[in-house]
C-alpha positions in Angstrom: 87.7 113.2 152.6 90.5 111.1 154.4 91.1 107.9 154.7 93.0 105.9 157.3 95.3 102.4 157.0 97.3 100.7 159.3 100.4 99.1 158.0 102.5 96.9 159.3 106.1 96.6 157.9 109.6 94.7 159.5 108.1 94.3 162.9 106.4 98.0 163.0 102.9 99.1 163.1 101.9 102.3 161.1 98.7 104.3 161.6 98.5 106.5 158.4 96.1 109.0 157.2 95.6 110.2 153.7 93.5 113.1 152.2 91.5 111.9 149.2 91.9 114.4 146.3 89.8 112.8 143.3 88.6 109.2 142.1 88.4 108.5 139.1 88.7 105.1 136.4 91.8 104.2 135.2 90.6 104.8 131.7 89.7 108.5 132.2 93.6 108.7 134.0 94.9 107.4 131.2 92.9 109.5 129.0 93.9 113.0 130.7 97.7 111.5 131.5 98.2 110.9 127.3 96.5 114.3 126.9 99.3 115.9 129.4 101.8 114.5 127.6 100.5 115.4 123.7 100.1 111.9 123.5 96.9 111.2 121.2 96.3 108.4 119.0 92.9 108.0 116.6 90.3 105.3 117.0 92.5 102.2 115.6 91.3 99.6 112.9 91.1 95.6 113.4 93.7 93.9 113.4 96.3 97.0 113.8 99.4 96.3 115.5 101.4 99.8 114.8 100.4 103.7 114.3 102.7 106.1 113.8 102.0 109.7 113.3 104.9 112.2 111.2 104.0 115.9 110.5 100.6 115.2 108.3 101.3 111.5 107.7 99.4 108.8 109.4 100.5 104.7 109.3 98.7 101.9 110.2 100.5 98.7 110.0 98.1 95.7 109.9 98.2 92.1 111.0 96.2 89.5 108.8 97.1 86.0 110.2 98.2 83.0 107.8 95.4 81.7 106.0 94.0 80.9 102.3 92.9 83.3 99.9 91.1 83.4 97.1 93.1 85.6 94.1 92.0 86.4 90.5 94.5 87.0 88.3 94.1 87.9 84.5 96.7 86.9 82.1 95.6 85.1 79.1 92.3 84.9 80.7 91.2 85.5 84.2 91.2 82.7 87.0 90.5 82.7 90.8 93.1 80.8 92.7 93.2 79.5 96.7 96.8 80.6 97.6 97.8 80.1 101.3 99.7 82.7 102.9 102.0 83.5 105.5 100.9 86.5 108.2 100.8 89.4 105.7 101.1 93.1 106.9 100.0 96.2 105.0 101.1 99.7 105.7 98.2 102.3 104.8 99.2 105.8 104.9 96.8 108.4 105.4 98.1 112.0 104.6 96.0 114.4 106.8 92.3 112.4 105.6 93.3 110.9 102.3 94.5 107.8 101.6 97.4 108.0 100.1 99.5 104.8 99.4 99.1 100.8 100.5 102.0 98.4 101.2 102.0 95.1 101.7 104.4 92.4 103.2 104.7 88.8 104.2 106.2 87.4 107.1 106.6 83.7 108.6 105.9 84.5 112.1 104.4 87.2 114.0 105.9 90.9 114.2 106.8 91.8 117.6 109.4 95.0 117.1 110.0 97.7 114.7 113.0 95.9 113.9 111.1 93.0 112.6 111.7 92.0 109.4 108.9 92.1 106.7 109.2 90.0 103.6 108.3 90.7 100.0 104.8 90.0 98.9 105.7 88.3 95.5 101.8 89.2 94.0 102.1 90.9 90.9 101.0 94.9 90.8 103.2 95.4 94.0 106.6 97.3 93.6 109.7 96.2 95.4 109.8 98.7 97.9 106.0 96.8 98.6 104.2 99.8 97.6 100.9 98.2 95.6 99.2 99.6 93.1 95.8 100.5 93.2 95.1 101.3 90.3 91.6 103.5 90.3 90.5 102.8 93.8 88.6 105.2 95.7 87.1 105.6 99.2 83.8 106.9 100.6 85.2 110.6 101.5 82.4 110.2 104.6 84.0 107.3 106.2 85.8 107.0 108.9 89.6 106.4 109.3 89.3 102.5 110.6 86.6 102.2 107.6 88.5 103.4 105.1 92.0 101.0 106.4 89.6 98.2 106.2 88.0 98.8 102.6 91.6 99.4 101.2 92.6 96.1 102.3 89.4 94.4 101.3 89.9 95.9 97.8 93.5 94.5 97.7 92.3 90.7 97.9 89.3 91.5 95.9 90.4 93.3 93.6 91.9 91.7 90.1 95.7 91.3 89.7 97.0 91.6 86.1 100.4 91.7 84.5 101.3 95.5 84.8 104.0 95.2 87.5 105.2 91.8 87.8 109.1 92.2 89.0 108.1 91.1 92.4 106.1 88.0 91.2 108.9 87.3 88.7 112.1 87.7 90.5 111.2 87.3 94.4 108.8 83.9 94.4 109.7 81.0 96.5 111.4 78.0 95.1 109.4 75.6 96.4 106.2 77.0 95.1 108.1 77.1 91.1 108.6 73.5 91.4 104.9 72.9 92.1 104.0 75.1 89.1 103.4 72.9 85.9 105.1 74.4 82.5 103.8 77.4 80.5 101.2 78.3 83.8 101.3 81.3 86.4 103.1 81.1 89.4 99.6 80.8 91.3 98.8 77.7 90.1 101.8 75.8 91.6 100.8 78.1 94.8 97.5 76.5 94.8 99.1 73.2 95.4 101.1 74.4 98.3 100.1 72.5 101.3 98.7 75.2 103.9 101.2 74.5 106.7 104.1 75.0 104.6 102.9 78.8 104.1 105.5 79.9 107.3 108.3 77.6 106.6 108.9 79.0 103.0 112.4 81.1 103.0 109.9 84.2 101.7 112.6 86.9 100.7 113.5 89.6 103.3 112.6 93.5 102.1 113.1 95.8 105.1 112.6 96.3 108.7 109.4 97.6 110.1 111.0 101.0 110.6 113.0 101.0 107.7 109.5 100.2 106.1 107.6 103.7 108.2 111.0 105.9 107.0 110.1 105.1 103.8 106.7 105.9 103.7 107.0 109.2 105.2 109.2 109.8 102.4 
């Protein structure tokens, strides 16, 4: 099929014709232009704002926005706690279909370059390098990757945080949020009284780079 057009360019008219080859969306280009080029990524989860793919490791790096959540933490005895937060960010890493680890970050403003910084997440039963412990999670073996990124970070919030790895809670909590904490409590209960807004304004402490953060999970 051709296809004629006139143009008309610095004082000149033009009478070109073209032979149509193919039509097609610019989806399906895409699509076959990605596949050309090896370039292949999986459905992505909610909320995913990086994937990146090393020999039979798989990261997602997800974006929660700031917000207040509700905590439970056991020491003495167990309470539930309404903490806001900055944006937080968790790396799952998937090595070929298992899970296998879960970081998590904070930052005061939005990530916009693998050279971002990402903060430490001073909850306890996280590790300084931000890997969390999950203690005896497991995942429905039928579901699907973006199901299986979601639970994880479900459980995280859900899940019960106790006194097993408290170096990051201990050592990397904001001043500001001390001072609000009344004498012989946990840290959450001066974080309770944090005014919402101040959440991103809080000098949270700096733990890696987004990249720096990927190297290390591929190990």
């Amino acid at each position: 099929m051709n296809e004629q057009s006139v143009l008309i360019e610095n004082g000149v008219v033009t009478l070109m014709e073209k032979r149509v080859i193919k039509r097609v969306s610019v989806s399906a280009f895409n699509d076959a232009l990605a596949s050309s080029l090896g370039i292949r990524t999986p459905i992505l989860p909610a909320g995913c704002v990086l994937y990146a793919k090393h020999n039979e490791r798989a990261y997602f790096l997800l974006e929660q926005p700031p917000g207040v959540r509700q905590v439970r933490f056991s020491a003495s005895r167990s309470r539930t706690y309404a903490i806001p937060v900055p944006y937080a960010y968790f790396g799952v890493v998937f090595h070929n279909f298992a899970l296998e680890s879960l970081f998590a970050y904070f930052s005061p403003r939005q990530v916009q370059s693998t050279g971002a910084a990402l903060c430490h997440a001073p909850l306890p039963n996280i590790r300084r390098d931000g890997h969390v412990c999950l203690g005896e999670y497991r995942f429905r073996v039928t579901a699907d990757v973006p199901t299986r990124v979601a639970d994880v970070v479900r459980y995280f919030w859900e899940s019960e945080f106790n006194e097993d790895i408290l170096e990051v809670y201990q050592s990397h909590m904001p001043e500001r949020i001390q001072e609000l904490t009344p004498e012989a409590q946990p840290y959450f209960a001066g974080w309770a009284k944090l005014p919402p807004e101040e959440a991103t304004t809080l000098p949270w402490v700096r733990c890696s780079t987004v990249a720096e953060a990927i190297d290390r999970a591929f190990g």
